[in-house]
C-alpha positions as CSV (number, residue, x, y, z in Angstrom):
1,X,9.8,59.2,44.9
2,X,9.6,56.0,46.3
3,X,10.9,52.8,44.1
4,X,9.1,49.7,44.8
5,X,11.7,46.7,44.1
6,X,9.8,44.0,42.6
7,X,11.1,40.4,44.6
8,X,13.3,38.0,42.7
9,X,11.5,35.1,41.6
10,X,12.9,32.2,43.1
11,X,15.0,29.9,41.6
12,X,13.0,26.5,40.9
13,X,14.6,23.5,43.0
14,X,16.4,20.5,42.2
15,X,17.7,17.6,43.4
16,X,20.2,15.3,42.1
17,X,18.6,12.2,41.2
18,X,18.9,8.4,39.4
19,X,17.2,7.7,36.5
20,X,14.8,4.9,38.4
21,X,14.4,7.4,41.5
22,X,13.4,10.4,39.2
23,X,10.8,7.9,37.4
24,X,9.3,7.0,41.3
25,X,9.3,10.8,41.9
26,X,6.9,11.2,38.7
27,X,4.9,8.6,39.3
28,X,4.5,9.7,43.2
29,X,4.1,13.5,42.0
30,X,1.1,12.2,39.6
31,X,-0.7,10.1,42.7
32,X,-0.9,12.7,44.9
33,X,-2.7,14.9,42.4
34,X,-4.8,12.5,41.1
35,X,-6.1,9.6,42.9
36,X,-7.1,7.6,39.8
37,X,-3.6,7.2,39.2
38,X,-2.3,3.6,40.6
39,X,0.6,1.4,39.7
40,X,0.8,-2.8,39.3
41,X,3.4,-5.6,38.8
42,X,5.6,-7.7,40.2
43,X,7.7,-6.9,43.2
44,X,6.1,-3.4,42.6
45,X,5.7,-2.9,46.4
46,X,7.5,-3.9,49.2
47,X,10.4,-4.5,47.1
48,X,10.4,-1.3,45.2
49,X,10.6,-2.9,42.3
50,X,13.7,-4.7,40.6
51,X,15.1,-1.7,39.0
52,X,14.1,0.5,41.3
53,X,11.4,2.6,39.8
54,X,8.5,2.3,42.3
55,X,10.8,2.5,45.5
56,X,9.0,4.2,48.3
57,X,5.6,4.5,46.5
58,X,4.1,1.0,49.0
59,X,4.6,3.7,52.0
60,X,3.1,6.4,50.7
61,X,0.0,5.3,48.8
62,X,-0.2,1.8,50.1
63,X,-2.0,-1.2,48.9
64,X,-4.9,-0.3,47.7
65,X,-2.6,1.7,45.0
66,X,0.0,0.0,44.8
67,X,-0.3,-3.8,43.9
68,X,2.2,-6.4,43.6
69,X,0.4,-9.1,41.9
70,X,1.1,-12.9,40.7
71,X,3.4,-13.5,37.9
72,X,0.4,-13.8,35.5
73,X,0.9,-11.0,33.0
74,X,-2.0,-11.7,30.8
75,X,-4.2,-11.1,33.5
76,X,-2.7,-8.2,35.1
77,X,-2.1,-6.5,32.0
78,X,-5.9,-7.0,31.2
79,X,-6.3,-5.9,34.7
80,X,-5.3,-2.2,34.0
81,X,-6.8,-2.1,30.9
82,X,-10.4,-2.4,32.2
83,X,-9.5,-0.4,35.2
84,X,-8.8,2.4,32.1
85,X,-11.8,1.7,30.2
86,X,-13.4,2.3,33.5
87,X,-12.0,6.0,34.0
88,X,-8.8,4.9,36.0
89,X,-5.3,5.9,35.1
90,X,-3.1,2.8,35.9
91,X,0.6,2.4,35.3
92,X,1.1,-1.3,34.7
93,X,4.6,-2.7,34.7
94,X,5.9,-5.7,32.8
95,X,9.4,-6.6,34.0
96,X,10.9,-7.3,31.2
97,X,10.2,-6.6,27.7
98,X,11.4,-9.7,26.5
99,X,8.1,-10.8,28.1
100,X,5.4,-9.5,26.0
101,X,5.4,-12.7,24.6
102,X,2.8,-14.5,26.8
103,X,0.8,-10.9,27.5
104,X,0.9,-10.0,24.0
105,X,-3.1,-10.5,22.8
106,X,-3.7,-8.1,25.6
107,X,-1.7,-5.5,24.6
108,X,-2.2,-5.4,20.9
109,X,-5.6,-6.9,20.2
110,X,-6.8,-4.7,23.3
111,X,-4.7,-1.9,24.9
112,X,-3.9,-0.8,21.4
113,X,-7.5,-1.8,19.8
114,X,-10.5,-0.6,21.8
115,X,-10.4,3.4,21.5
116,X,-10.2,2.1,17.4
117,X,-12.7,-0.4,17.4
118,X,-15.1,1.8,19.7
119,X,-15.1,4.4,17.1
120,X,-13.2,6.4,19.4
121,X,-15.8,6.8,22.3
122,X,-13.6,4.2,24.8
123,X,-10.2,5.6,25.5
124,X,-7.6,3.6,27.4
125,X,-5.4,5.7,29.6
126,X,-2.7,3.4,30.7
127,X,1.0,3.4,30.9
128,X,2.8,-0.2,30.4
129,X,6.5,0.0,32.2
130,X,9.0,-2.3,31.0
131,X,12.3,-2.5,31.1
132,X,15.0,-3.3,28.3
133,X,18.3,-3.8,27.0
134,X,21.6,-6.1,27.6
135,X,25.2,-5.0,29.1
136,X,24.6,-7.2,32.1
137,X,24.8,-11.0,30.7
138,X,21.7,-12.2,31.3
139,X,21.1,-13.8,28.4
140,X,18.7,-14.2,25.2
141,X,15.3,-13.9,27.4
142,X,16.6,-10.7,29.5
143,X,18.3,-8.3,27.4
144,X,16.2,-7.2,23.9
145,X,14.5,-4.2,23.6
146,X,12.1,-4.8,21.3
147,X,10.9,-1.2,20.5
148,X,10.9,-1.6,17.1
149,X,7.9,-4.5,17.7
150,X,5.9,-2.5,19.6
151,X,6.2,0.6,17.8
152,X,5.1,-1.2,14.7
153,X,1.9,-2.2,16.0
154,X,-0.9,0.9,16.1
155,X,-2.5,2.2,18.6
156,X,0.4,2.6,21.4
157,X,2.8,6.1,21.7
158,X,6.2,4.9,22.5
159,X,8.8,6.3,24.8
160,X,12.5,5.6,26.0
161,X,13.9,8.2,27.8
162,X,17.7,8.3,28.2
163,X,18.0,10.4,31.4
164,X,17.1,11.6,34.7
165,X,14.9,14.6,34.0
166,X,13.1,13.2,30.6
167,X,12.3,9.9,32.5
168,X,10.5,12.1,35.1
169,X,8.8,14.4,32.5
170,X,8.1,11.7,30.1
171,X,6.4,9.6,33.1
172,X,3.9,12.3,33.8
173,X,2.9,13.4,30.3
174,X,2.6,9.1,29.8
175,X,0.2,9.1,33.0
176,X,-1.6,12.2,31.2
177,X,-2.1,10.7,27.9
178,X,-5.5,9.8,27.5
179,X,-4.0,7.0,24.6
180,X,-1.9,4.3,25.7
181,X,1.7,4.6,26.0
182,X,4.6,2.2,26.1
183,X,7.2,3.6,28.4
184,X,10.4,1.5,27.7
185,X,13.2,2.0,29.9
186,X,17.0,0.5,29.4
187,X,18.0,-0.8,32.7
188,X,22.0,0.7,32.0
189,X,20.5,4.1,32.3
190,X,19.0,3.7,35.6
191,X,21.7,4.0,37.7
192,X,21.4,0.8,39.4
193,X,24.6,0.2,41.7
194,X,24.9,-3.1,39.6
195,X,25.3,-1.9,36.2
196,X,28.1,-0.3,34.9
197,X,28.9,3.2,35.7
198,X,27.1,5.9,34.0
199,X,28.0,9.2,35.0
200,X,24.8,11.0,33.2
201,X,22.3,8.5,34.6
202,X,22.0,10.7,37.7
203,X,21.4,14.3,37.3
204,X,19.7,17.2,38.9
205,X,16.1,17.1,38.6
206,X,13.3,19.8,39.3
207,X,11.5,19.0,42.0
208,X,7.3,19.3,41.2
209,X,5.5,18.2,38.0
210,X,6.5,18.5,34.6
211,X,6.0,17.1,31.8
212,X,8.2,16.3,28.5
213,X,6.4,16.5,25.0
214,X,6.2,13.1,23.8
215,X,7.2,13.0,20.5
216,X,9.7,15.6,20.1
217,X,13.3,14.6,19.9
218,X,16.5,16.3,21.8
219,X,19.7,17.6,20.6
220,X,21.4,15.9,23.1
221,X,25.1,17.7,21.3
222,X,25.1,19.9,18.4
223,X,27.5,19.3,15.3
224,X,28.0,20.2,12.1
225,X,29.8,16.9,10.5
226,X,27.5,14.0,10.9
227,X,24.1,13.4,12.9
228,X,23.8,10.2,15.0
229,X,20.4,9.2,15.3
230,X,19.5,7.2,18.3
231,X,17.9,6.6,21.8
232,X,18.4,5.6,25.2
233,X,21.5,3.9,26.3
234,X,22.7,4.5,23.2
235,X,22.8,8.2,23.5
236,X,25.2,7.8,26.0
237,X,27.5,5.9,24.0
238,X,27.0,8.3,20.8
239,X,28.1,11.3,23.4
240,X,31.1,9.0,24.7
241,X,32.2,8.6,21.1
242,X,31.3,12.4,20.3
243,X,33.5,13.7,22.7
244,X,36.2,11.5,22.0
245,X,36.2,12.4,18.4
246,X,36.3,16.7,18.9
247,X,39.7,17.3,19.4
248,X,40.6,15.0,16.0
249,X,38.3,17.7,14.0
250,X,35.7,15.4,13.8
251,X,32.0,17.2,14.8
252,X,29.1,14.5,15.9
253,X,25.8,16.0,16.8
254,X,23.8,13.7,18.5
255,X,20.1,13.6,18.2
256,X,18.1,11.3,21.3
257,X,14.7,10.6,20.0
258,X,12.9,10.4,23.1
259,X,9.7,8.8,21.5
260,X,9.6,6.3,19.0
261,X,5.6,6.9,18.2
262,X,5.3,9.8,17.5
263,X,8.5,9.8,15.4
264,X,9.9,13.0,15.3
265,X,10.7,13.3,11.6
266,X,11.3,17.1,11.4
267,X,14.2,16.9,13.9
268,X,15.9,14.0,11.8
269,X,15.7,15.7,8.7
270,X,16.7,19.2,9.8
271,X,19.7,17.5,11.3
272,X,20.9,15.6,8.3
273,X,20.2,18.8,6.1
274,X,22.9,20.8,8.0
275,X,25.3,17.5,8.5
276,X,24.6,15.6,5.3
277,X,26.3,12.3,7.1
278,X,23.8,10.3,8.8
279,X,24.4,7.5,11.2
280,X,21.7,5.7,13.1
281,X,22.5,3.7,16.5
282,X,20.1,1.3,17.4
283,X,19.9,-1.5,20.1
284,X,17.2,-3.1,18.8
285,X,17.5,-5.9,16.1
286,X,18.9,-4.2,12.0
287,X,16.2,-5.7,9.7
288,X,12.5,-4.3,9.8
289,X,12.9,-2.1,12.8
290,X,13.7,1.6,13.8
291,X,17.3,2.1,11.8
292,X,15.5,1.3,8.7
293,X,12.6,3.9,9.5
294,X,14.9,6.7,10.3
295,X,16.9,5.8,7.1
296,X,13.9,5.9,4.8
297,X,12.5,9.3,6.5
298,X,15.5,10.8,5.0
299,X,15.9,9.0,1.8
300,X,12.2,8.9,0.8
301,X,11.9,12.7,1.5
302,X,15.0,13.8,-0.6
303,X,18.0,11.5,-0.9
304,X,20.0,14.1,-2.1
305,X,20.4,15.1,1.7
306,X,23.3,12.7,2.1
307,X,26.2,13.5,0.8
308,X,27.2,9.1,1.2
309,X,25.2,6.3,2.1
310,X,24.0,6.0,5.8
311,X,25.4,3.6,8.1
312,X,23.5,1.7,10.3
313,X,24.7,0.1,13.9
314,X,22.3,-2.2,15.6
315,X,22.1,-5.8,17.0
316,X,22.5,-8.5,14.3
317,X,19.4,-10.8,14.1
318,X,21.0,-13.0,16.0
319,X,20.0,-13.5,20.3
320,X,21.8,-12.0,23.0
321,X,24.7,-14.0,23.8
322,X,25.3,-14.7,27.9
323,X,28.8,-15.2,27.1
324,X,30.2,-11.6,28.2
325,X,32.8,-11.2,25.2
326,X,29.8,-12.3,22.8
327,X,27.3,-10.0,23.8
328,X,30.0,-7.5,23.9
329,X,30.4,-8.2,20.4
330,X,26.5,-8.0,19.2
331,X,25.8,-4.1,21.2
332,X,26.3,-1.3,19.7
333,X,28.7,-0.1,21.7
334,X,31.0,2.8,21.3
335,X,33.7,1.2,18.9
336,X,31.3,-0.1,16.4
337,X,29.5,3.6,16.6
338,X,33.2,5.2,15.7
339,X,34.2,3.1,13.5
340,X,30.3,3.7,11.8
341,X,31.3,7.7,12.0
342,X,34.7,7.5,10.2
343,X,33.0,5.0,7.4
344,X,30.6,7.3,6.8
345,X,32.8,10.3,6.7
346,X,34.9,8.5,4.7
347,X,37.9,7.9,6.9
């Protein structure tokens, strides 16, 4: 009799990549399939852009898709949102969060508005790139995140990946959407040569398209004494912290949201229910943002849960300092994230 082996399927391939350089290889793997896909901004093109997202992307797609425009957001940004009314995909970036400011009427009187206003026959496809966070000293104009603001206004999904292989996956299932999406990124997890060392902001990476379900949260480490809650940069700390604390007994899981709209309750709760200590990092500002939603999802569904009261680390409402030491003081870095952890746990 004569066997017939059946050939091993080959092992996917990876390559070991930076945050930014795994968002440009989405965004590239999504142009070359679709060629309604394009990208705009500043410095988008020849320069690569300043984080480094869009590197490479001039040379292979050119000008055509790939505009560097004037520094006039409120046009640009109204730019890509009648190239999407029109059937386009574009990704449009706006450096720096902290800018929305003078674009703002365009994103949430528009981008967010039309596919509500049009009783749902106009969609608006388009990705808005920005990126956030402090760490670097550049002061109260350069360093907020602000995804607590724009997840509060409807209309937008919202998503801040934390690493190199949901940055990619998260950028193509964005480009997908047929809503629009919001896709924050925190410039300390980009694994920019100027930042601070983060060892996790490369990592190997799966070379084709995938995509990331946007909306559904990550165990990024499992526990059993206390969940912190959190996102991006953060989650980095919160693992920093977690590991630090395991050989004193202490057991951190560590939940990354991924998407801030959708909010993945489900994975919060289920969390807390096997923890019963809840702590909720949160680089944003503390009053009327994201620590106070995850808080209330637990509390308003069955308070019970918590066996003490949450505990909360965030930015005060107070601007980022551009003194170092101050702005030091104001992130949630990892001692004010331990020192949360042992308050809740009572220690």
């Amino acid at each position: 009799m004569t066997v017939t082996e059946t050939p091993a399927t080959p092992a996917p391939q990876s390559h070991r990549l930076t945050t930014a350089k795994a968002m440009a290889d989405g965004i590239a793997e999504e142009m070359r399939r679709d060629p309604a896909v394009i990208y705009l901004g500043e410095d988008v093109g020849a320069y690569g852009g300043i984080f480094g997202s869009t590197t490479g992307l001039l040379d292979e797609f050119g000008p055509t898709r790939v505009l560097d425009t004037p520094i006039s957001e409120s046009a640009f940004i109204g730019l890509g949102i009648g190239a999407a009314v029109e059937g386009m995909r574009p990704i449009v970036e706006l450096m720096f969060a902290d800018f929305m400011g003078v674009c703002l009427d365009q994103i949430y009187n528009h981008m967010a508005k039309i596919h509500f206003e049009s009783g749902g026959n106009v969609k608006v496809p388009m990705v808005l790139t920005t990126a956030v966070g402090g760490g670097y000293s550049d002061a109260a104009q350069h360093s907020q995140c602000l995804w607590g603001t724009f997840a509060h206004l409807p209309g937008m999904k919202v998503v801040v990946p934390s690493n190199p292989y949901d940055a990619k996956g998260l950028m193509i299932s964005a480009i997908r959407d047929d809503n629009p999406v919001v896709y924050m990124f925190h410039k300390g997890v980009m694994g920019l040569a100027w930042m601070a060392k983060n060892p996790r902001a490369s990592a190997d990476v799966p070379d084709g398209a995938y995509t990331v379900e946007i909306g559904k949260a990550a165990t990024a480490r499992k526990g059993t004494d206390v969940t912190v809650v959190t996102l991006s940069l953060s989650v980095h700390h919160a693992l920093d912290v977690a590991e630090r604390l395991a050989p004193q007994g202490i057991d951190v899981e560590v939940i990354d949201l991924r998407s801030l709209v959708p909010l993945d309750r489900e994975a919060i709760l289920g969390s807390v229910a096997r923890t019963g200590h809840l702590v909720v990092v949160d680089e944003d500002y503390l009053s009327f943002g994201l620590s106070g939603e995850v808080v209330a999802t637990v509390t308003e569904h069955d308070p019970g849960m918590l066996r003490a009261a949450a505990v909360r680390v965030a930015n005060p409402d107070t601007p980022v300092p551009y003194s170092r030491p101050l702005e030091q003081v104001v992130l949630p870095g990892p001692a004010r994230i331990e020192a949360a952890i042992r308050k809740v746990l009572g220690g």
